[in-house]
NUMARKE-672550 format. One record per atom (N, C-alpha, C, O): x, y, z. Coordinates in steps of 0.02 Angstrom, whole numbers, plus 50000, padded with zeros to 5 digits. Layout:
BEGIN
XYZ ...
END
This chain:
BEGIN
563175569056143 563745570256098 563855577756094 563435582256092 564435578056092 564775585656098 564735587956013 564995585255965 564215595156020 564345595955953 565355598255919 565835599355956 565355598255863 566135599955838 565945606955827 565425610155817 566755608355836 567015614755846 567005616155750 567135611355713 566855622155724 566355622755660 566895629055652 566835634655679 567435627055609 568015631755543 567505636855509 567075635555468 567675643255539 567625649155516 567645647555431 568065644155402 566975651455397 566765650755322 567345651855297 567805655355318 567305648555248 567865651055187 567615650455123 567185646155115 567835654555063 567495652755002 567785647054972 568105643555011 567765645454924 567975638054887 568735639454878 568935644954860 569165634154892 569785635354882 570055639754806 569865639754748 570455642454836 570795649654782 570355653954753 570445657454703 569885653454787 569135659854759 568835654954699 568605657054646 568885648154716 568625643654650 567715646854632 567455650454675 567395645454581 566715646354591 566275639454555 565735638554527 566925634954574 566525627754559 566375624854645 566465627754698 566135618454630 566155612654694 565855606754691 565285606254667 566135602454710 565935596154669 565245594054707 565095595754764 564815589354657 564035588154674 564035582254640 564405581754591 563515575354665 563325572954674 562505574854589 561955577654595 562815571954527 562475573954483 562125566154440 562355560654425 561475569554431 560855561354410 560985564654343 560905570554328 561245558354298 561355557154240 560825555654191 560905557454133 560305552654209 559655550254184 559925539554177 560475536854187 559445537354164 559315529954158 559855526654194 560355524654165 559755526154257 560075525554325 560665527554327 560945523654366 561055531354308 561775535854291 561805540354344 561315543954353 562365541154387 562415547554428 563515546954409 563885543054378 563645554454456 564165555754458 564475560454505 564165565654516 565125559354538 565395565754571 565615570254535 566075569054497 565365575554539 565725582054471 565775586954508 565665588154568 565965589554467 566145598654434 565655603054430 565575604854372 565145606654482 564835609954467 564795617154468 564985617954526 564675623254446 564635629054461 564545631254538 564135627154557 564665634554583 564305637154628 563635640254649 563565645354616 563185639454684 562595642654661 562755649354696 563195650454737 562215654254665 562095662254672 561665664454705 561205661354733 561785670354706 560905673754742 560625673254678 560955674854628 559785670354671 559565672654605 558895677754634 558505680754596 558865677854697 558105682654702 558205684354797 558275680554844 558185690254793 558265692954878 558125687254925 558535686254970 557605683354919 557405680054961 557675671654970 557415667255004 558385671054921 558675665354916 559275668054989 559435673555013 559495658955005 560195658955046 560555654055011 560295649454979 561145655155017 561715649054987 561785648155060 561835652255105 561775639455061 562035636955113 562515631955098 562355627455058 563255632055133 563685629455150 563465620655185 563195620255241 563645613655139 563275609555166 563695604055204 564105600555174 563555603255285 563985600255330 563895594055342 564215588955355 563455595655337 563075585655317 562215584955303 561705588055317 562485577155254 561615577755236 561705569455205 562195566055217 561165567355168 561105559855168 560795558255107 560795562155060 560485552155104 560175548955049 559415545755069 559135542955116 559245548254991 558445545355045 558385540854969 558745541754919 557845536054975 557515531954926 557155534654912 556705531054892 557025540754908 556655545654831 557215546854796 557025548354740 558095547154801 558355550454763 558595541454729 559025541854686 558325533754746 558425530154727 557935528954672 558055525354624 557185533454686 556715532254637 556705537854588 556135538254564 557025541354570 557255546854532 557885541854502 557825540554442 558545538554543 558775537154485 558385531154436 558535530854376 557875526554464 557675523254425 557335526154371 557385523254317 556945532054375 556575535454325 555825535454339 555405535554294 555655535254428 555145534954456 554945544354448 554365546054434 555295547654455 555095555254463 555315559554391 555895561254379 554865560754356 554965563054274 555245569954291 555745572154263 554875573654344 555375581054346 555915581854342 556195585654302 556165578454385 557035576154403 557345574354344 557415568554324 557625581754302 557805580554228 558825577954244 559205580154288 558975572354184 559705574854194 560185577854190 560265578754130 560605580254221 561015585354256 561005589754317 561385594054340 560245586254340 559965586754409 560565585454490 560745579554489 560775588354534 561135588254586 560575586554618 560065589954623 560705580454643 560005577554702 560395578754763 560975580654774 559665576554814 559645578454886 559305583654911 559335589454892 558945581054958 558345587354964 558445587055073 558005587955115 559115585555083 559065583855169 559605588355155 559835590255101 559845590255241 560545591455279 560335598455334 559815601355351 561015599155348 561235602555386 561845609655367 562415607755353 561745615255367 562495619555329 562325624855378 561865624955419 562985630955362 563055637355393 562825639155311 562965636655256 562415644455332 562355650055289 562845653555270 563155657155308 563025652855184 563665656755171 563495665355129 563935669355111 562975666055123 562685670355080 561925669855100 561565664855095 561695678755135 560875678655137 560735684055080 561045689155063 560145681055057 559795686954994 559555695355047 559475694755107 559505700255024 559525705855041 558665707355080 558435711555119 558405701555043 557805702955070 557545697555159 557005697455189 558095694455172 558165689255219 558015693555284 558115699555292 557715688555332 557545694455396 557985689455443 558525690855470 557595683255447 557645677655515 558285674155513 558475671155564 558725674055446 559435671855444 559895675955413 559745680355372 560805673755446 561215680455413 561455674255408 561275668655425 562055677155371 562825671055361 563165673255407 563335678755428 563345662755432 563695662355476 563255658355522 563475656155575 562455657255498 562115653855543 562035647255543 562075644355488 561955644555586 561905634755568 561195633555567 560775634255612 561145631555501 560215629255504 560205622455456 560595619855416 559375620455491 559195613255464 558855614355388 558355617755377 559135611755352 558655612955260 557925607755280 557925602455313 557405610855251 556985607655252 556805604455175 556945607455123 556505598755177 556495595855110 556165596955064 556305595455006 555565600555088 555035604555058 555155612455089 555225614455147 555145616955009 555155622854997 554715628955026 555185631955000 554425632255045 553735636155072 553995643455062 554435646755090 553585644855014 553605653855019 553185657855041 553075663555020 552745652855116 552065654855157 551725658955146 551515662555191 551585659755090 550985666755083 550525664955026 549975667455017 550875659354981 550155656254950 549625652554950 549495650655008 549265650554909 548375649154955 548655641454984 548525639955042 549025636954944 549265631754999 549665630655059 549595626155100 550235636855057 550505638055115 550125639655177 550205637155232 549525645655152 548995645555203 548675639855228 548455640355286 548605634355199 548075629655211 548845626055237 548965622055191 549205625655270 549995622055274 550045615755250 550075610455282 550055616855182 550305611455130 550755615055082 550725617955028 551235613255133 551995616055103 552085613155057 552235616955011 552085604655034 552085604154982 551945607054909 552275608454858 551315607054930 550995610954843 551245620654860 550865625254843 551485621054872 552055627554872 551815631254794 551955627654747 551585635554781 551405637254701 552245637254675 552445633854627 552745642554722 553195642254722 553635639354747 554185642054750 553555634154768 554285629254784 553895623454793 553535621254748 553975619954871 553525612854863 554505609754874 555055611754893 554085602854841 554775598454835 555275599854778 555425595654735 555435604354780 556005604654731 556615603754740 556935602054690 556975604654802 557645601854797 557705594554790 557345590054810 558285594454754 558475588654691 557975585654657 557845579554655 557695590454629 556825586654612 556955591954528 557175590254474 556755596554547 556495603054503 557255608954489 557385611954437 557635609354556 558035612854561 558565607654581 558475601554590 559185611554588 559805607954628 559625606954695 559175610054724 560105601054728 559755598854792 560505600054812 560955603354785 560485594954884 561185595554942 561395590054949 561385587755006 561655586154897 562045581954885 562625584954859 562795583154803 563085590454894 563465594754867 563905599454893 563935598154953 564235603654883 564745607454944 564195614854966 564195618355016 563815615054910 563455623654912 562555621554884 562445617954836 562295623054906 561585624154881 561135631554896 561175635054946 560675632754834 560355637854857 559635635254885 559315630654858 559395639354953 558775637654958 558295644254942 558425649754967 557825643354904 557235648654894 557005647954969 557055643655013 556665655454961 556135657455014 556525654555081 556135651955120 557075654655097 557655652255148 557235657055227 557295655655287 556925661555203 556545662155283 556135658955323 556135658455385 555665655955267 555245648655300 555215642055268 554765637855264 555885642355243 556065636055229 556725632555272 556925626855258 556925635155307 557705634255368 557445634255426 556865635955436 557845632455470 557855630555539 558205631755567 558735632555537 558245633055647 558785637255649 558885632355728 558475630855772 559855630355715 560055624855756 560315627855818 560595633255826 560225624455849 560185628855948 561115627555939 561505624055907 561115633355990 561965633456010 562025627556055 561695624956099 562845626256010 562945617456058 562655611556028 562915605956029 561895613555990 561565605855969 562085600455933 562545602655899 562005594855939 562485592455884 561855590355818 561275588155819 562375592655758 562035592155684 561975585555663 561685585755608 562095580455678 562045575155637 561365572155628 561135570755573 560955571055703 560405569655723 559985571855679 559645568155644 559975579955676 559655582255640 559545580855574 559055582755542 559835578455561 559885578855461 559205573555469 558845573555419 559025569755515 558365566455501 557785569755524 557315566355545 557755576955521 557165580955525 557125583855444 556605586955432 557495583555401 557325588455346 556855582955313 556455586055278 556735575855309 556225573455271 556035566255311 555445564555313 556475562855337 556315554755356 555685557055409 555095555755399 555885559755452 555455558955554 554985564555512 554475561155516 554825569155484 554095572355466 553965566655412 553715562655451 553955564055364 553795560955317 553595556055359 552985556455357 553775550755401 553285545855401 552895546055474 552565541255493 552965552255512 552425556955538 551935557955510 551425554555514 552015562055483 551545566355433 551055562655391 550445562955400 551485557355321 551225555255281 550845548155296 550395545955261 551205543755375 550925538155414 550455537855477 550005533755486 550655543155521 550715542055563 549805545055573 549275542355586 550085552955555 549425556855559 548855554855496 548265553855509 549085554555439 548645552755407 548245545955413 547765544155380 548595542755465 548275535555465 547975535155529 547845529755555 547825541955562 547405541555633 547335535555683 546885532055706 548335536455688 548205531155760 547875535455801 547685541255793 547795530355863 547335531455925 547585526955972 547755521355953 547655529156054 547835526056113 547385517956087 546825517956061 547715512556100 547395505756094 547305501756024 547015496556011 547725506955982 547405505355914 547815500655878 548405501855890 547755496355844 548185491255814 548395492655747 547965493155703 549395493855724 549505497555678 549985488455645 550185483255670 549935492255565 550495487355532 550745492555478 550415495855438 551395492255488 551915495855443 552125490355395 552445485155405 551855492855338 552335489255290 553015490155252 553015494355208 553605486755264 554125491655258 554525491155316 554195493155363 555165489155335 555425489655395 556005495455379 556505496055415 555905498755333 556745503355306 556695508655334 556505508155392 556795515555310 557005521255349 556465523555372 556345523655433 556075525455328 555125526155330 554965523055372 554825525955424 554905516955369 554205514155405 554705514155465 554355512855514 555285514855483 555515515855549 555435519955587 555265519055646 555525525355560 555175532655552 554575533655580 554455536955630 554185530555542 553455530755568 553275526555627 552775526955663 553925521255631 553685516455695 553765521855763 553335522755807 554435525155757 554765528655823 554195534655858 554125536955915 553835535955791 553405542755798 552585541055806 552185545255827 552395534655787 551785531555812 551665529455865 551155526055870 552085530455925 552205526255995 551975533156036 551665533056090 552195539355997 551855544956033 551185541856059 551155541756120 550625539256025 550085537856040 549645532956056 549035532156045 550185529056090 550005523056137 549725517356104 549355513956139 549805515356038 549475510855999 549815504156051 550345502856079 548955500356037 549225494156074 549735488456040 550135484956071 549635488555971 549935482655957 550305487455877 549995491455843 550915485555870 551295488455819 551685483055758 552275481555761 551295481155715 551625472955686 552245478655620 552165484555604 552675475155602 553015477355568 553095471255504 553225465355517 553005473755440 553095468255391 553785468855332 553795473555292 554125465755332 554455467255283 554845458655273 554765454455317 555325456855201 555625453355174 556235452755220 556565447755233 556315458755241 557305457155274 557195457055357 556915461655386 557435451355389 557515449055449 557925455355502 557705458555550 558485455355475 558835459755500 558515468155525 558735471655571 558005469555481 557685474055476 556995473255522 556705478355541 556815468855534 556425467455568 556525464455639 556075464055681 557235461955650 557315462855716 557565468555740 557495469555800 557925473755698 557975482555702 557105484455740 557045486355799 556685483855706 556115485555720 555835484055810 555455487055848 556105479655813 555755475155873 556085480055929 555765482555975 556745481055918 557115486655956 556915492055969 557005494356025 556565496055915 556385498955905 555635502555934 555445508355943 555415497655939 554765496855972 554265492755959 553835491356002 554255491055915 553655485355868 553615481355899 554115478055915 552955480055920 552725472555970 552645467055938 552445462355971 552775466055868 552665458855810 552845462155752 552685467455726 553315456155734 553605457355669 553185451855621 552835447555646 553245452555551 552765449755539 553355447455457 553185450755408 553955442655445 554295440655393 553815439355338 553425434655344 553805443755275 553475440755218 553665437255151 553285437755103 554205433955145 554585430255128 554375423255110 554575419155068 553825423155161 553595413755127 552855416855109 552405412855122 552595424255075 552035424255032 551445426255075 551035430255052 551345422855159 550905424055199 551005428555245 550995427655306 551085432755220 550985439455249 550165440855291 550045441855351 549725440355233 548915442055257 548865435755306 548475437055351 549025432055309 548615426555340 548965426255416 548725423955468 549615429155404 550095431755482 549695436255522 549375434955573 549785442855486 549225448155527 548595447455532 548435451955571 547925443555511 547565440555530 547495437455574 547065438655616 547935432355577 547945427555649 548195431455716 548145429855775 548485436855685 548935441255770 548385445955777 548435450255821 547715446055731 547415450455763 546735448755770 546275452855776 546685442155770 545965439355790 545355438055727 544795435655731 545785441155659 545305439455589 545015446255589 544505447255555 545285451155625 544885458055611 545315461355547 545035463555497 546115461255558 546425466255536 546565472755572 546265474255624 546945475955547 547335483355605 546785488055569 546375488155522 547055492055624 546405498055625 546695504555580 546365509255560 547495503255569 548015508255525 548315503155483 548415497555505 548455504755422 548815501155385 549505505755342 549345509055293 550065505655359 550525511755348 550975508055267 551315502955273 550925510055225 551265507655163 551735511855143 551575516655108 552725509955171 553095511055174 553625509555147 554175510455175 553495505955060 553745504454993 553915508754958 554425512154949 553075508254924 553125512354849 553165505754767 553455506654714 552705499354792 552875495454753 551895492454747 551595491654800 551575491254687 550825489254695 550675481754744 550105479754755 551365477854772 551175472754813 551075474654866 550615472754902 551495478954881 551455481554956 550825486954977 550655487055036 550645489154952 550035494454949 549585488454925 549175488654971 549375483154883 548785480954890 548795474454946 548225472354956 549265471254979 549355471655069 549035473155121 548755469955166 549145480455102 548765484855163 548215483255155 547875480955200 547925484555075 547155483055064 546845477355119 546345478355153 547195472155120 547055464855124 547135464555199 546905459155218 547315467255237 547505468855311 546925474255357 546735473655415 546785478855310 546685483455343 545505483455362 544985482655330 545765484855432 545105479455464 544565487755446 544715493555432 543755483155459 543285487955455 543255495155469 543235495355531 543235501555446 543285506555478 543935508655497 544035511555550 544425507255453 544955506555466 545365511055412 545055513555365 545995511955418 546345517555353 547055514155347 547345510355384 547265517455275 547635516255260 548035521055239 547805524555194 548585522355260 549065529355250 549565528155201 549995524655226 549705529855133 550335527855092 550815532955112 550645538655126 551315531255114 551845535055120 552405532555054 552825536755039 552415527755026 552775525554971 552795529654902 552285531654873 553365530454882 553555534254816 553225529754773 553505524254773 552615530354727 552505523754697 552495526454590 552135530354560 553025522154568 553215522154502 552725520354440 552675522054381 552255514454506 552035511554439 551265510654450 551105513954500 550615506654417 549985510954450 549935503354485 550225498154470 549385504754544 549175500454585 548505497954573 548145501654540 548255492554591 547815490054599 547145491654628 547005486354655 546785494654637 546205498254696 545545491354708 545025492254676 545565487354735 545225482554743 544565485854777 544435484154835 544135490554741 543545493254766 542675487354778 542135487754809 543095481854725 542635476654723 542515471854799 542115467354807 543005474554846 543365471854918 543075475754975 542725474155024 543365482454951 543415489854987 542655495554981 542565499655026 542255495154932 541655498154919 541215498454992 540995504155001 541055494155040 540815493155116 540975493755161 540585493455209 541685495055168 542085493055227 542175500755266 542475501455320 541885505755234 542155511155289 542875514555293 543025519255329 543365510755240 543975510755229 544085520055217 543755523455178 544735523055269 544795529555223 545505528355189 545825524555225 545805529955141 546435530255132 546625535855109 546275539855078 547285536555125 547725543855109 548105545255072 548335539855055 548345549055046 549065551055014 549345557155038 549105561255076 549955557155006 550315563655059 550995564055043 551395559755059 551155570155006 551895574455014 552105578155079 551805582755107 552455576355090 552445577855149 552605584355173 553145586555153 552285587755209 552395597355213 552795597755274 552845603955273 553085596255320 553435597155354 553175600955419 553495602155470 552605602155407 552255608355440 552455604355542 552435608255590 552595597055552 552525595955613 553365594855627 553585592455680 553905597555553 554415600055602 554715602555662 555245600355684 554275608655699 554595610855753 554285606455792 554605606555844 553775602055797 553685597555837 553825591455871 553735588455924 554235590655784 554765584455811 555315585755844 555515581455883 555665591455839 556145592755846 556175594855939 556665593555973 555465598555970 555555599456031 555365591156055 555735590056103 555105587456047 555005580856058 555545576956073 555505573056120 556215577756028 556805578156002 557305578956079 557625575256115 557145585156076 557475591156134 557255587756210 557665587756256 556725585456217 556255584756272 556535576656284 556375573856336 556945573056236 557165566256248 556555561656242 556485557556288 556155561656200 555705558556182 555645555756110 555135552656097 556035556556071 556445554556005 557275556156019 557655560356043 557245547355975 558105547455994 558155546255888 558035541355852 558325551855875 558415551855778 559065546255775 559035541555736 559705547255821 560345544055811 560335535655805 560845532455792 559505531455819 559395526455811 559165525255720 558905519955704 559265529455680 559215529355607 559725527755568 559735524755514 560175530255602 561045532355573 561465526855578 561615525355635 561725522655525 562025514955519 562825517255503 563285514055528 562975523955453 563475523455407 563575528855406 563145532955393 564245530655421 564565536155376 565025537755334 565515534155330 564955543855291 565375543555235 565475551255232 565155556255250 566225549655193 566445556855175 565995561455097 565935558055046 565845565455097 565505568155027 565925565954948 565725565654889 566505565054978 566825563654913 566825556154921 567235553454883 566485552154957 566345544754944 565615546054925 565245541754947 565425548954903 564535547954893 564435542954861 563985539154881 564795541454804 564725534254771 564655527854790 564275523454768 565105527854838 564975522754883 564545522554922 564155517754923 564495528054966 563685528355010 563025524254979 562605520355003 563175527254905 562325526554881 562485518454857 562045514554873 563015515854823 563055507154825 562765504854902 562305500854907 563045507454953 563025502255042 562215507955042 562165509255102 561705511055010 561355511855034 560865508955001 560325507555028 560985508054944 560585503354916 560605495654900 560215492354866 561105493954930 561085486154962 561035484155010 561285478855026 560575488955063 560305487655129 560505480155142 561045478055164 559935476655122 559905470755122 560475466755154 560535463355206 560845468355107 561865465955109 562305470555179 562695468555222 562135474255171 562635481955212 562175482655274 562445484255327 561365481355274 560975484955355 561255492655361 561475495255412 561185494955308 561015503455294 560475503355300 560105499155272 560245509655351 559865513855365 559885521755331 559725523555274 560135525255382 560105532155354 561015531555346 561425528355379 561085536355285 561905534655293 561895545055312 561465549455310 562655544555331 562725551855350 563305553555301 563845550455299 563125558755262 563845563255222 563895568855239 563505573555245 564775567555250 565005576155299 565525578055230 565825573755198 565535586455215 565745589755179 566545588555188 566955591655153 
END
């Protein structure tokens, strides 16, 4: 795909210093509004101009009231793609006028977690867009620390693809894939057939796992999967879920167990799946507390993980990407204009109904 020919910056019509955003109301309430423009507030901020960007099911568990930071009057969205319309004075690696990827997590690389590259725990940033700060569900966003927090998009690339590097393809990398130490031969089950655990399916094949079961409630989603790559789907809909992946794997259980919810059935699942010496990687936003069946798990050798995801294997996906070894445009179901966001987020949260995936919003 031919990238588009990209209209010389302009400021907000008639020198406006509003632009409308995509605003969380509190107790599942959102709205298209009226918001201020953002500013420079510190040398090392960029306002970026936003060309497209999307919806993830963290900004579905924020509106439920899964994420307490996320106060209302919050502008969610923590993905996309923009030209830089404004660099802070202290900026080296970007000017305005440049096209870069927002990353979803913040990094102002020089604190003791940035060192250890857990961008997440950022002292200063971390996950804060549409979390803590305004996000890019919007015409303008500011990013902190915009030197190692941006990306910078090759001449010609086309942008759309991309918008699934700022959190989906590292997130269930990162928080599934690696943390759940596949291995050439190794037998994986994703629980979850939605953006995530798709995510994690496309990016777990890097490493030759022999058998890839995929579990989820929606059919449709699970023959997506099979496409996808998954060698057994595994419908949990009639309750026997455990007793499915058992039998496809000889009564051992998988050697990875990837939990790609965020709900205590689905994470204590994995428990129930996941064979001797074996791990379990959460990747799920989870609201409410879970179960830890240690009375099960105390012998077994079991490691399990958790994980915000730091982004740190961004440029990796992305030459992977480049190299035609990830195809991201197999995520992308829907598009919408920014001033339909309302609608986006109805057809994105009735998957089920609609077979939304990643939806795409262009400015």
């Amino acid at each position: 795909m031919t990238a588009p020919t990209l209209a010389p910056i302009a400021p907000p019509k008639g020198g406006a210093t509003t632009m409308k955003a995509l605003v969380y109301l509190g107790d599942g309430k959102k709205a298209f509004q009226n918001k201020p423009k953002p500013g420079i507030s510190t040398p090392t901020d960029a306002i970026v101009r936003i060309v497209k960007t999307t919806i993830c099911g963290t900004d579905l568990h924020i509106l439920k009231g899964d994420v307490p930071t996320a106060a209302p009057g919050r502008i969610l969205g923590h993905e996309g793609v923009g030209i830089v319309d404004e660099a802070g004075s202290a900026m080296r690696a970007f000017k305005k006028g440049d096209r870069v990827l927002i990353s979803c997590v913040t990094s102002c690389g020089a604190c003791e977690y940035c060192r250890k590259l857990m961008f997440s725990h950022c002292t200063d940033g971390g996950w804060i867009l549409g979390n803590s700060i305004d996000g890019t569900q919007a015409d303008f966003v500011r990013i902190p620390h915009a030197d190692t927090s941006l990306y910078p998009i090759l001449a010609g690339e086309d942008e759309e693809p991309l918008v699934m590097f700022s959190d989906i393809l590292p997130t269930g990398y990162e928080c599934g894939v690696l943390n759940g130490h596949i291995m050439p031969g190794s037998t994986v089950a994703i629980v979850g057939s939605g953006p995530i655990g798709l995510a994690a399916l496309l990016t777990a094949q890097f490493y030759s796992p022999a058998e890839i079961i995929m579990i989820d409630l929606d059919q449709k989603r699970l023959d997506i999967a099979l496409r996808f790559g998954a060698t057994k789907a595994v419908n949990s809909t009639d309750g026997k879920a455990i007793e499915s992946v058992l039998a496809l794997t000889g009564k051992r259980g998988v050697d990875t167990a990837i939990e790609a919810v965020g709900v205590p059935a689905t994470f204590e699942l994995c428990e129930q799946i996941v064979a001797p010496g074996g791990h379990i990687a959460n990747v799920g936003v989870h609201g409410k507390p879970v179960t830890l069946h240690l009375e099960q798990l105390w012998d077994r050798n079991i490691g399990i993980t958790t994980r915000l995801v730091d982004t740190v294997s961004t440029p990796t996906l992305l030459k992977m990407m480049r190299a035609k070894k990830l195809d991201p445009n197999k995520l992308i179901t829907h598009h919408f204009k920014l001033s339909d966001i309302i609608a986006a987020y109805d057809t994105f949260a009735q998957a089920a109904t609609t077979g939304a995936l990643k939806v795409i919003l262009e400015s």
